[in-house]
Every structure is written in structure tokens, then in C-alpha cells.
C-alpha positions in Angstrom: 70.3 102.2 41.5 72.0 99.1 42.4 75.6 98.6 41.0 75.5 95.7 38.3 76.5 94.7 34.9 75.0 95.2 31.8 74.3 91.0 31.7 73.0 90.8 35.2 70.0 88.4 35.3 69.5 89.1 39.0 70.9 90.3 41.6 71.7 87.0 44.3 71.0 87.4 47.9 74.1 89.1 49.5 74.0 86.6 53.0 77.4 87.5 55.6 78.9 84.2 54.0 79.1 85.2 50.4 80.0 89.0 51.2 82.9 87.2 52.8 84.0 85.2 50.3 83.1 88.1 47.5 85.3 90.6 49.9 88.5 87.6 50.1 87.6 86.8 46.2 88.0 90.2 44.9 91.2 90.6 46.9 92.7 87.6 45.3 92.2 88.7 41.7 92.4 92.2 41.9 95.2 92.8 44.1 97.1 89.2 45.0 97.3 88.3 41.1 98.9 91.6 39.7 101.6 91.1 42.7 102.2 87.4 41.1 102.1 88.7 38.1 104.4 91.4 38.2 107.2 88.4 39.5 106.1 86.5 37.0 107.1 89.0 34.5 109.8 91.1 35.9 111.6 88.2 37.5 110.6 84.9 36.4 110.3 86.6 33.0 107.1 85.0 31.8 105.7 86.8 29.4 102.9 89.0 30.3 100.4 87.2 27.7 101.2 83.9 29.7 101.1 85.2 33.1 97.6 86.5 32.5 96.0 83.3 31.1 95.3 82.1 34.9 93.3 85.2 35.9 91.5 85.2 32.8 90.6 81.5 33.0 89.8 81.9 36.9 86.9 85.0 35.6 85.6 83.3 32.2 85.0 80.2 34.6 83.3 82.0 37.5 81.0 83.4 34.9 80.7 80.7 32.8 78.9 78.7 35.9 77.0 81.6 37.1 73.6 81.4 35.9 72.5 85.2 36.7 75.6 86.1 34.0 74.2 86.5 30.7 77.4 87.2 27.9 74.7 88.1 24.9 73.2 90.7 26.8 76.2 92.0 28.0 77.4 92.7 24.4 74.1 93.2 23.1 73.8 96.4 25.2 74.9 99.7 23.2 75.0 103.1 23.8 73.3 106.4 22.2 74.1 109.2 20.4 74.6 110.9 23.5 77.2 109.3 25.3 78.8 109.0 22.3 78.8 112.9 22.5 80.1 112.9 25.9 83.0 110.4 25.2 84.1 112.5 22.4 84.0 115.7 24.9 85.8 114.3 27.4 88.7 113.1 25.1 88.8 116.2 23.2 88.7 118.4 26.7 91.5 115.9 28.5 93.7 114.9 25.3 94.6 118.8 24.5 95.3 119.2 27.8 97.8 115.9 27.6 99.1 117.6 24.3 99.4 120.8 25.7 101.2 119.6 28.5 103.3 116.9 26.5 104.5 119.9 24.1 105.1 121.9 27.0 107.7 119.5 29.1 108.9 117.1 26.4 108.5 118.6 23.0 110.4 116.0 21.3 108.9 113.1 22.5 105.6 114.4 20.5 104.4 111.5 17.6 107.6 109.8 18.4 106.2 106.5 17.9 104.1 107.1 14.7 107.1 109.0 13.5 110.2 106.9 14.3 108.2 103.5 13.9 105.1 103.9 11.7 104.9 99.8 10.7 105.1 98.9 14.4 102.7 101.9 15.6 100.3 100.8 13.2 100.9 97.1 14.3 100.2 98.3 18.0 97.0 100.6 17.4 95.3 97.9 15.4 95.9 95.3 17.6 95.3 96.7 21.2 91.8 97.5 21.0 91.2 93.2 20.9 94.2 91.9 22.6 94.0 94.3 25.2 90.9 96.9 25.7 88.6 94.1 25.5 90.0 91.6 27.9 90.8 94.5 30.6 86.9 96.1 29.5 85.8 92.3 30.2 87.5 91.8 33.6 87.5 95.4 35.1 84.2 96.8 34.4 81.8 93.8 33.2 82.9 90.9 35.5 83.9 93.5 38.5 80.6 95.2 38.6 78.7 92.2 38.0 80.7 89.7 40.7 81.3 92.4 43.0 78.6 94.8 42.4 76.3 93.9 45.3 78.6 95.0 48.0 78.4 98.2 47.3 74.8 98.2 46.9 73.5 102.2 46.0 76.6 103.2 47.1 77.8 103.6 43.1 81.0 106.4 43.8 82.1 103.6 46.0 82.5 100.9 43.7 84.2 103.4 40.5 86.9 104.8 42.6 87.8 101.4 44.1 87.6 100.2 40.8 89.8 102.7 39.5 92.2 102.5 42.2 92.2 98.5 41.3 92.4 99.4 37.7 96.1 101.4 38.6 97.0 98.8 40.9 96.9 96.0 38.0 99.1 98.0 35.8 101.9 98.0 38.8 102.9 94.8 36.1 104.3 98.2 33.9 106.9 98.8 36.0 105.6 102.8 35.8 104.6 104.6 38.6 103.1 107.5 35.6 100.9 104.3 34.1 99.7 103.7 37.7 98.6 107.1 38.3 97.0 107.9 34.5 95.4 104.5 35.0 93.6 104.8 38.2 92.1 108.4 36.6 91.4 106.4 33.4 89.5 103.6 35.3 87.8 106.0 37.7 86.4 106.8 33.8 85.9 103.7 32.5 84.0 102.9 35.4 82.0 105.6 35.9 80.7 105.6 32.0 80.2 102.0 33.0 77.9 102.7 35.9 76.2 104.7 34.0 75.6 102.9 30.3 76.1 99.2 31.4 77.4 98.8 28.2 80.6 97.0 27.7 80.8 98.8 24.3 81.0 102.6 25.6 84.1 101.4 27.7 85.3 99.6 25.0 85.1 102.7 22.6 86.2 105.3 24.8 89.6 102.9 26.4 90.2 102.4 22.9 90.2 106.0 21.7 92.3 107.0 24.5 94.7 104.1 24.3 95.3 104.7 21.2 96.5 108.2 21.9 98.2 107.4 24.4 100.4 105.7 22.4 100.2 108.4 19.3 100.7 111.0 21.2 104.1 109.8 22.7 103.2 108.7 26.2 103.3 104.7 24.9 107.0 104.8 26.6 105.4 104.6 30.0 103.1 101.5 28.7 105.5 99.1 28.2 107.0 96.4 30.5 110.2 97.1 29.5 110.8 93.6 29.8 111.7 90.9 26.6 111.3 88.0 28.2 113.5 86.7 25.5 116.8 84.7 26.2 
């Protein structure tokens, strides 16, 4: 089965010209844009909200023009009971091997954030699910696989694990080599559950879940910039 989003109309003729441009295109946003960005942040100190509001504008308008996008069926596609199954067995499997791991090397740092900082840990799981899941959901798996999809053509394994290893890349904005590395396995995820749903809402569900562990769990040190931007 051809790669493509869950909102793919059609899939437009893939001539040497646009594969071209698609190829440059998808090196500009994916790989050019987190370099800027991570100056942006780490020396310009822009804040990472601001920094991101030209890439985001850059692939709301490429969609917004392209008539073989279609936003209400992207989010009008759900998911059944079983891969609802299989995202809860995959978390349970992989997040008590996290905890077992976590309990085993850095006991302390166990619910540190939920502990130490309940109002702000509460602030932080309620929040990034919208401010963050969906707008990384939105770019990552539902523009990449519709805008880029056709290059890959059948050739489905291609297109997750360079998505996932795109997905790492764009958190070099971190600062983190561990958020790099968790991220390209976690996008390698996303992407495959996207391949295989085309629902924007399985991703969005199962980044969520583990996001919010992430940062439950007492990993969330390695998710922040470290950076105020402040003063």
C-alpha cells in the first residue's frame, strides 16, 4: 500500500521535478529548520514557542493550498478497539521496562516531578497533549506522510525509520542527546501506528500516554530546553 495520510484525496503524479523539490523541501523543514531553531533558542534565546511559529505557518500554508489535503477527514479518521489494545500493550510492555530500569540506575529520580512539584506537573500533563502532541502529531506524521509520502511509494519501512530519525533530529532543539535517542524510537512508533491506522488520533493518544510518563515517571529532566529565555 502506498504511504499517505489519513486526508489524502489523491495521490499527485510524482514527475523528476516535484520529487526534486519534495526531496529539497523536506530537507528544509525537517532538518535545516530545527538547526535554526536550535540557534534561535540556545543563542538568540527566542523562545521555543516563537521560533516554531515559522515552520508551522510554512506547513498549515502548504496544506492549506493543496487541494488533495483534506483536514476533516484527517481528524474524522479513528481507530478500533484493537489498536487501542495494542497501544495499551506496547506502553505497558516498554514503560515497566523504563521503570524498571529508572529504579534500577536512579532510584531517586522516581515521581520526582509529581512529587516535588504537583501544581506545575499537573500544569505540564494537562497542557502538552494540545500545545505540543498535536502540533508535532500534525507536522510529523499527518503533513510528512501526506507531503512526502509518494517518494517512498510501497516502500512503507522506509518512510517510518526516516521519519523517526527526523523526529529525533527535531528535538536536537533539547539540548539532550537521551531525548534524541528516546525520540527517534518513539517516532519510529508514532509512525509506524501511523502507517498503519492513518489516523491522526491513534498517534495522538498513544504520544500523549507516553509523554505523559515520560514526564511522571521522572525522565521530564531530559525534555526540557534548559533555556529561560528570560532577561
Amino acid at each position: 500500500m502506498p504511504v499517505a495520510a489519513g486526508g489524502t484525496l489523491s495521490q499527485p503524479e510524482l514527475t523528476r521535478r516535484r520529487r526534486v523539490w519534495l526531496v529539497v523541501e523536506l530537507t528544509l523543514l525537517f532538518i535545516a529548520a530545527p538547526l535554526a531553531m536550535d540557534w534561535a533558542v540556545h543563542e538568540a534565546r527566542i523562545p521555543l514557542f516563537i521560533a516554531l511559529i515559522p515552520v508551522l505557518v510554512v506547513v498549515v500554508g502548504i496544506l492549506a493550498i493543496d487541494p488533495t489535503f483534506a483536514l476533516s477527514k484527517e481528524l474524522g479518521r479513528g481507530f478500533g478497539w484493537r489498536t487501542l489494545l495494542s497501544i495499551l500493550a506496547v506502553f505497558a510492555v516498554g514503560g515497566l521496562g523504563v521503570f524498571a530500569w529508572l529504579k534500577d540506575t536512579h532510584p531517586d529520580w522516581l515521581f520526582e516531578f509529581p512529587r516535588n512539584r504537583p501544581e506545575l506537573w499537573l500544569l505540564v500533563v494537562l497542557a502538552y497533549p494540545f500545545f505540543s502532541v498535536a502540533t508535532q502529531e500534525f507536522v510529523y506524521r499527518t503533513f510528512y506522510f501526506h507531503r512526502y509520502g509518494p517518494l517512498f511509494g510501497d516502500r512503507q519501512g522506509l518512510a517510518i525509520a526516516l521519519n523517526g530519525l527526523l523526529f529525533g533530529f527535531g528535538h536536537i532543539v533539547i539540548g539532550q542527546p537521551f531525548a534524541v535517542i528516546a525520540t527517534v524510537f518513539g517516532g519510529c512508533l508514532f509512525a509506524a501506528r501511523y502507517a498503519e491506522t492513518r489516523s491522526f488520533w491513534a498517534v495522538f493518544l498513544e504520544h500523549t500516554i507516553w509523554g505523559v510518563f515520560i514526564f511522571t515517571i521522572g525522565l521530564g529532566r531530559y525534555f526540557f530546553t534548559g533555556v529561560s529565555n528570560v532577561g
